[in-house]
C-alpha positions in Angstrom: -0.6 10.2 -69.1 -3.0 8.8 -66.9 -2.5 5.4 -67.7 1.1 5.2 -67.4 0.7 6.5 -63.9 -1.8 3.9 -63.1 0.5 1.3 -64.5 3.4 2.8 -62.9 1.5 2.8 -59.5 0.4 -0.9 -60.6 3.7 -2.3 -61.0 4.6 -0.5 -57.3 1.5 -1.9 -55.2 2.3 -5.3 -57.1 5.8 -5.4 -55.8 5.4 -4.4 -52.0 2.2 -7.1 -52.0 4.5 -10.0 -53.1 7.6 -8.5 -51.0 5.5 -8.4 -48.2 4.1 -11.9 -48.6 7.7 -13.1 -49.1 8.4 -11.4 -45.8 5.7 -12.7 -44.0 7.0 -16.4 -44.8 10.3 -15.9 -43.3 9.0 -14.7 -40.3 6.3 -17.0 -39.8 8.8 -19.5 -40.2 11.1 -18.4 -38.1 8.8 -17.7 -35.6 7.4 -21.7 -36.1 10.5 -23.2 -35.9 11.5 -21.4 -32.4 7.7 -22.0 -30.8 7.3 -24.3 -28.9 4.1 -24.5 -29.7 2.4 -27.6 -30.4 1.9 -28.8 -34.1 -1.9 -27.2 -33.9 -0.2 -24.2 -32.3 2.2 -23.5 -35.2 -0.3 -24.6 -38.1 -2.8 -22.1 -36.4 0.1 -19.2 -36.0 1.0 -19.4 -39.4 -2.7 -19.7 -40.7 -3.4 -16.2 -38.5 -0.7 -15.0 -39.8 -1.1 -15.1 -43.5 -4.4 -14.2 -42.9 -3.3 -10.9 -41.4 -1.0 -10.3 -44.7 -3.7 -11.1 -47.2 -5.4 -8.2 -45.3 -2.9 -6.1 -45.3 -2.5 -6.8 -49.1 -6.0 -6.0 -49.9 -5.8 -2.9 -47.9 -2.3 -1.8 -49.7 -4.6 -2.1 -53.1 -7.8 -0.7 -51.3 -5.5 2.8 -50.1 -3.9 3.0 -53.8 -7.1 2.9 -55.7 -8.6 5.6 -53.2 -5.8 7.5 -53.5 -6.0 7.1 -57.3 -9.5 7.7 -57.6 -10.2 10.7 -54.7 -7.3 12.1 -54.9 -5.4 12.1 -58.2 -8.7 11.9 -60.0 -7.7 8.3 -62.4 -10.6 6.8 -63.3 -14.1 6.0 -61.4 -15.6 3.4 -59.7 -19.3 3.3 -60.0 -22.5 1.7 -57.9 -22.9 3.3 -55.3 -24.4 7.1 -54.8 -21.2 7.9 -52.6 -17.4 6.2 -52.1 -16.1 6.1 -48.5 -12.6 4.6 -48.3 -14.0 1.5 -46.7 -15.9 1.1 -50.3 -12.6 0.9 -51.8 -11.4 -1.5 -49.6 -14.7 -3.4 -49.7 -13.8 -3.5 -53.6 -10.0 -4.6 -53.3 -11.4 -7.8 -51.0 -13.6 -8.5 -54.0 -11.3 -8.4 -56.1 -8.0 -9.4 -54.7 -10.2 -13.1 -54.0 -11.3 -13.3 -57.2 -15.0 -13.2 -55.9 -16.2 -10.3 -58.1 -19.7 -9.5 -57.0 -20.1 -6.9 -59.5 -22.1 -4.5 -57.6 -19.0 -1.8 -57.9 -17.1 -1.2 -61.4 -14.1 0.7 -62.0 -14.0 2.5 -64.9 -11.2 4.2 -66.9 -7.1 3.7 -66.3 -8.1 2.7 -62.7 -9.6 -1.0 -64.2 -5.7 -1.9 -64.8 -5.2 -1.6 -60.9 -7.8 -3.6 -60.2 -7.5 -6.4 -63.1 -3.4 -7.2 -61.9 -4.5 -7.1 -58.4 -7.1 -10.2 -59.4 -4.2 -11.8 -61.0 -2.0 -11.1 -57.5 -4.5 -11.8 -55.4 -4.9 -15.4 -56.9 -1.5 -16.1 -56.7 -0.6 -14.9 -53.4 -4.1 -16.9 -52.4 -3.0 -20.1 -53.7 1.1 -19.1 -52.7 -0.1 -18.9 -49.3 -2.2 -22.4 -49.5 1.0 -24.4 -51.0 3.1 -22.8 -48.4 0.3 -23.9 -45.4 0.1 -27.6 -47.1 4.2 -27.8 -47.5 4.2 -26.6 -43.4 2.0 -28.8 -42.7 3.5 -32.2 -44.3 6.8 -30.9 -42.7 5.6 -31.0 -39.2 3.3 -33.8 -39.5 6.7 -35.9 -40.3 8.0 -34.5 -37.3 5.1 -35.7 -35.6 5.5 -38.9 -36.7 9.3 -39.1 -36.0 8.9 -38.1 -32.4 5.8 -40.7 -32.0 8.5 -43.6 -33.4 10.9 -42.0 -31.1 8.9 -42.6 -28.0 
């Protein structure tokens, strides 16, 4: 039963992380294309910006595997004498950027948590990058159109 509940849980923390980054576009855009912020300006804001969901994304995972762990008793994470919440989190930043120190382990159901937020981390990393790049060439051009202009 456990695992079905960590896979359930999965599938849930998976979907608000990608809904949110999905959300995060549209409003960064939104909020670029009305700035009138220089190009640095808007590059910046959107680069702060996605920065601030792929925290919010790590802390989502960090607060379920707590929760998980602490509270509903799935699984273990082991390294450490004691877990704070900050630990977990400390763990979802690891993992959610692929980096892995290996210093914590989960163990039990709670490993399928962390093993699809690698996988979501990775791609809402590299989402987030092609995004930047494609926002980037876009107002370059404008750049460039406004310099021809003038």
């Amino acid at each position: 039963m456990a695992h079905y509940n960590v896979a359930i849980i999965t599938l849930g923390a998976v979907i608000v992380a990608v809904l949110l980054h999905y959300e995060a576009f549209v409003a960064l855009t939104r909020l670029i294309e009305r700035s009138h912020l220089s190009h640095r300006g808007r590059i910046l804001l959107l680069v702060f910006g996605l920065l601030l969901t792929h925290v919010a994304e790590i802390w989502l995972f960090g607060l379920t595997a707590w929760w998980l762990v602490e509270d509903q008793g799935i699984g273990t994470i082991v390294g450490y004498d004691g877990f704070v919440m900050l630990d977990y989190v400390f763990m979802s930043a690891v993992t959610y950027t692929t980096l892995g120190y290996g210093d914590i382990i989960p163990l039990g159901p709670i490993r399928f948590l962390y093993g699809s937020e690698a996988l979501t981390g990775f791609m809402l990393i590299t989402w987030s990058a092609s995004f930047t790049f494609l926002e980037m060439q876009k107002h370059w051009r404008l750049e460039e159109k406004d310099r021809h202009r003038r």
